[in-house]
C-alpha positions as CSV (number, residue, x, y, z in Angstrom):
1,X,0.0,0.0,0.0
2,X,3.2,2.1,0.2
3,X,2.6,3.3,-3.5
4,X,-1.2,4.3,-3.2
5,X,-1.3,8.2,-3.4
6,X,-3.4,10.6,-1.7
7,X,-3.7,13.7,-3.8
8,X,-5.6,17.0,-2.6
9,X,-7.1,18.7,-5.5
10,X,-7.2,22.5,-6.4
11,X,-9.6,23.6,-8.9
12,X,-9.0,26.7,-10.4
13,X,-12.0,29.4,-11.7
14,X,-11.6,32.6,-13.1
15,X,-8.2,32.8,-11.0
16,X,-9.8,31.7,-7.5
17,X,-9.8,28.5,-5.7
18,X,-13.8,26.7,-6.1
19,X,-15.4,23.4,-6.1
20,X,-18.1,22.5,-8.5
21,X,-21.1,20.2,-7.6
22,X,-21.4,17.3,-10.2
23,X,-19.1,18.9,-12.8
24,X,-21.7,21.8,-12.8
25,X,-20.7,25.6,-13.6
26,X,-24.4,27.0,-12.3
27,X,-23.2,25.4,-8.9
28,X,-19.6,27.1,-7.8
29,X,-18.6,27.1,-4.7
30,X,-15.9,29.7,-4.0
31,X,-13.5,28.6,-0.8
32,X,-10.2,30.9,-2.0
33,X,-9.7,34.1,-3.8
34,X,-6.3,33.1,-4.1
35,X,-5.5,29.6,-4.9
36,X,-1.8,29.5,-4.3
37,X,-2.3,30.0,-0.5
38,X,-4.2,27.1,-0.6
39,X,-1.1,25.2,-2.1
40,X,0.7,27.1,0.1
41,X,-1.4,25.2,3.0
42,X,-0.9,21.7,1.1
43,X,2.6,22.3,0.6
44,X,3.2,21.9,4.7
45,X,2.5,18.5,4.3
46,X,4.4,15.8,2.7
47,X,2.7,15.3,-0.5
48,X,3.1,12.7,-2.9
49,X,1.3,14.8,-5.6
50,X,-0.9,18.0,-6.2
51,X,-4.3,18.0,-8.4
52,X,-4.8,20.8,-10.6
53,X,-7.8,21.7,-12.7
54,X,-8.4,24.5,-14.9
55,X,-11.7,24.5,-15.1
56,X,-11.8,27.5,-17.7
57,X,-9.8,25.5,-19.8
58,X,-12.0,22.8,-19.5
59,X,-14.8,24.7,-20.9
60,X,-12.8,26.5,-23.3
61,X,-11.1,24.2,-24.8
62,X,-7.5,26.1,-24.2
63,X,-5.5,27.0,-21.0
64,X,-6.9,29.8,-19.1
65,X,-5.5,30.5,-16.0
66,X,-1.9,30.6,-16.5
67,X,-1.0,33.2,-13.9
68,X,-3.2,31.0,-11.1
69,X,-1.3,27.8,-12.1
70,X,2.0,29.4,-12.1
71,X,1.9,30.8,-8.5
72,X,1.0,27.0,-7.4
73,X,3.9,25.9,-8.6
74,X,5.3,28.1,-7.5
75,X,4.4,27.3,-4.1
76,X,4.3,23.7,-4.4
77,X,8.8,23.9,-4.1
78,X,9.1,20.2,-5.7
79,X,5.9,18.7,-4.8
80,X,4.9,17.1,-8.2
81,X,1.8,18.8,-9.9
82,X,-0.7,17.4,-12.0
83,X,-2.7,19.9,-14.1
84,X,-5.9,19.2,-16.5
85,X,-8.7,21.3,-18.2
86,X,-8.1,22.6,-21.7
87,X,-4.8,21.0,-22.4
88,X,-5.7,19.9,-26.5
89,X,-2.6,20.4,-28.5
90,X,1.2,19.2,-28.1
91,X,1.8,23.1,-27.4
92,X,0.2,23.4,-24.6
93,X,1.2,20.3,-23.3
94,X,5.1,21.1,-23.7
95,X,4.2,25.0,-22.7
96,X,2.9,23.3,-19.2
97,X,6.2,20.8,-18.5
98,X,8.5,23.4,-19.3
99,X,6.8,25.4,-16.8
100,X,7.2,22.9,-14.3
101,X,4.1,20.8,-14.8
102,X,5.0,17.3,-13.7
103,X,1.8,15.7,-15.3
104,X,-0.4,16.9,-17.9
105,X,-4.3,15.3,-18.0
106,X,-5.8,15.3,-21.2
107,X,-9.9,14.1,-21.8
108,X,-11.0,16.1,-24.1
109,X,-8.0,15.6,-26.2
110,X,-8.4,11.7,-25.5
111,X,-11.8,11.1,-26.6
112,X,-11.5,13.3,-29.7
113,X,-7.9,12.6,-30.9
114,X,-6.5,9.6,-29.4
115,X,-3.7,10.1,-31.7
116,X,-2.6,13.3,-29.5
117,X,-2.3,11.3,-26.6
118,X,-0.5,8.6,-27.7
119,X,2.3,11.5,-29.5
120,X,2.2,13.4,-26.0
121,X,2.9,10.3,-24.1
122,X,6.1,9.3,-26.6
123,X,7.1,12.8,-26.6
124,X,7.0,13.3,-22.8
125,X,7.4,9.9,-21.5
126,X,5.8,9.3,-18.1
127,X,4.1,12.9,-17.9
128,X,0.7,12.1,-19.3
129,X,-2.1,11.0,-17.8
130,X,-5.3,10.7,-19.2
131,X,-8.7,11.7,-17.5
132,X,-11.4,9.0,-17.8
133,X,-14.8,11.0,-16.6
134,X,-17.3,9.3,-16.8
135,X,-21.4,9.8,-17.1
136,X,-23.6,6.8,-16.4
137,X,-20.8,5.3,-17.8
138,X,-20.2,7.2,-20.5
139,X,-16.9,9.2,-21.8
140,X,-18.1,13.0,-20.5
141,X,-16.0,15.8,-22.3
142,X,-15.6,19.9,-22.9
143,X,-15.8,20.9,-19.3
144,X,-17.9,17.5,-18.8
145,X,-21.0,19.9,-20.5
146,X,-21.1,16.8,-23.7
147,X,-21.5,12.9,-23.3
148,X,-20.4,10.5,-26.1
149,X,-21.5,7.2,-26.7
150,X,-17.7,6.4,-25.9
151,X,-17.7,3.4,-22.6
152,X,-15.4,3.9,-20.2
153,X,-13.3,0.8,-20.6
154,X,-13.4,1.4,-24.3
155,X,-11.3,4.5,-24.4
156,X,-9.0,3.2,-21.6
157,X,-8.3,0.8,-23.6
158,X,-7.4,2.8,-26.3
159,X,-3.7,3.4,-24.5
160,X,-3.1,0.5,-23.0
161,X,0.5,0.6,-25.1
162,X,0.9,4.1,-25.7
163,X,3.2,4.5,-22.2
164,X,0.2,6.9,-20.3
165,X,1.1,7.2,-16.7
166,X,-2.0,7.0,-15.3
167,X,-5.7,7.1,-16.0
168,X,-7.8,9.3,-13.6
169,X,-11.6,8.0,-13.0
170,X,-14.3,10.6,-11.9
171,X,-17.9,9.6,-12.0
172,X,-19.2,12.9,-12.3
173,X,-22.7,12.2,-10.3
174,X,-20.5,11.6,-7.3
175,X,-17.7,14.5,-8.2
176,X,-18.3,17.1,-5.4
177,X,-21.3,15.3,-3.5
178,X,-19.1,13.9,-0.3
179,X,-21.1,10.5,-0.7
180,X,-18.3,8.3,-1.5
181,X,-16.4,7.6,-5.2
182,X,-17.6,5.2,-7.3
183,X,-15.0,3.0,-6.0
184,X,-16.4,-0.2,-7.4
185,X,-16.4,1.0,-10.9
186,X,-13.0,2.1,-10.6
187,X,-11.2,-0.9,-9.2
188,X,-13.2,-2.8,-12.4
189,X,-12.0,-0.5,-14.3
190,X,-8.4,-0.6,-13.1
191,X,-8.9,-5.1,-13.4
192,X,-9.2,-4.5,-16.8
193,X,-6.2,-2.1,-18.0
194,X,-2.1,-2.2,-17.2
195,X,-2.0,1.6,-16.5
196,X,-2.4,3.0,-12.6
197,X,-6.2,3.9,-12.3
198,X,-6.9,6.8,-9.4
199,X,-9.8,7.2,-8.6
200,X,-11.4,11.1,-8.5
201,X,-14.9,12.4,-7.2
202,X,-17.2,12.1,-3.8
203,X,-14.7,11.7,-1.2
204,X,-16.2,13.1,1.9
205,X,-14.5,11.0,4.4
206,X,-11.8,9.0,5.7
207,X,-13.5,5.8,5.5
208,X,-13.8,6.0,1.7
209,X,-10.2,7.5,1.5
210,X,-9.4,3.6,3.7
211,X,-12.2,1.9,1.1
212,X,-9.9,3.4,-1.5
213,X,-6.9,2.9,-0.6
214,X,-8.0,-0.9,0.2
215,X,-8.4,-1.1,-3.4
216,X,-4.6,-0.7,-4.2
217,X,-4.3,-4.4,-4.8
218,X,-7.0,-4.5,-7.6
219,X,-5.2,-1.4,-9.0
220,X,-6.6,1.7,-7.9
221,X,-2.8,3.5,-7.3
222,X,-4.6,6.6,-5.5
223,X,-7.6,8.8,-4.5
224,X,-7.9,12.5,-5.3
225,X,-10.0,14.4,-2.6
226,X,-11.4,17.9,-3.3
227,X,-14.5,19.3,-1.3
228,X,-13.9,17.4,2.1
229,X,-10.6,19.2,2.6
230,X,-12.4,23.1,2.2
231,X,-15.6,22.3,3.9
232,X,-14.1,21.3,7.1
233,X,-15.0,17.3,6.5
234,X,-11.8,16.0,6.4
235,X,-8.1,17.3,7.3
236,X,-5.6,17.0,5.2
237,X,-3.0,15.3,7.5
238,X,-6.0,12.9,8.8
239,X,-7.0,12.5,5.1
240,X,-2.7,11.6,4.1
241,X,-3.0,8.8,7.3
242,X,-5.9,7.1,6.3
243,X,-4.4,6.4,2.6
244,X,-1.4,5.5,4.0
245,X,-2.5,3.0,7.2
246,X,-5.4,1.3,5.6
């Protein structure tokens, strides 16, 4: 269980620090002006990896918040960063690991032009990941506002070879709720793919961070927690414990 990660998340919207409910942009929750003092808070602890989302990007379909993702890396002195939402071209995927970006996420990108992925993953080996969000089990895109016909396990499969470093699985009807990640269909998910499956969305407490973490052996390599650490439900150091003791 050494190797299962606990990742705080910090989604980023028109430059301040929010959480969405169920992927939705008519229900923001604002918990930050400024998100870098939130990393700031993270970066006291001894983090495996930071979640970023640029959730302008997302909808937009090109990166958005630069100056807001540049002061958390800034803050985040060698703490690996992850960073999705709007990332659709090589450019903006090299633009983002020159910067310092240790991960780039790309869903949009992967259900539209699986070829992108699989060039960004040979180009920068070990810094992609690709983000598998998922609607009634469905491939969600653009901000999560469209649903394909895409399955889940059908695009995962799609880079099973192409040297991705991880897939990231959110059912969005938990994402935001504090009821629990859809745990079961991630660890299926993960039995079915080579690549690291973490799953994303509905933490709310520190038995489904131990529920997720007890998962490591099926292949879920990590849990990314978002609301519960703002609202008071869960404390960070509590949260990091939990993952690594169950």
């Amino acid at each position: 269980m050494t190797d299962f990660e606990l990742i705080p998340a910090i989604d980023v919207l028109s430059g301040r620090c929010v959480r969405l409910a169920q992927g939705r942009y008519d229900q923001v929750t604002v918990y930050d002006d400024d998100p870098s003092s939130v990393a700031r808070r993270f970066a006291a602890h001894d983090l495996r990896r930071l979640h970023v989302v640029d959730l302008d990007g997302a909808r937009e379909g090109r990166p958005c918040n630069r100056d807001a993702v540049r002061a958390i890396l800034a803050e985040m002195k060698g703490v690996p960063v992850e960073l999705g939402g709007g990332i659709r071209t090589l450019e903006s995927a090299a633009e983002w690991i020159e910067l310092g970006v240790e991960r780039v996420i790309l869903g949009t990108a992967a259900l539209r032009d699986p070829a992108l992925v699989k060039a960004a993953a040979r180009r920068f080996p070990g810094h992609v990941a690709v983000g598998v969000d998922a609607k009634e089990g469905r491939i969600a895109a653009e901000g999560w506002l469209e649903t394909s016909d895409v399955p889940v396990l059908e695009l995962a499969q799609r880079f099973e070879d192409a040297g991705v470093a991880a897939l990231i699985h959110t059912d969005i009807a938990r994402d935001g709720m504090g009821t629990g990640p859809n745990l079961e269909a991630t660890a299926a998910l993960a039995e079915e793919v080579s690549i690291p499956v973490i799953a994303s969305g509905g933490v709310g407490s520190l038995e489904h961070i131990r529920a997720a973490a007890a998962l490591a052996p099926r292949g879920v390599a990590g849990v990314i927690v978002g609301r519960a650490l703002y609202d008071g439900s869960l404390a960070l150091a509590d949260a990091m414990e939990a993952a690594s003791c169950s």
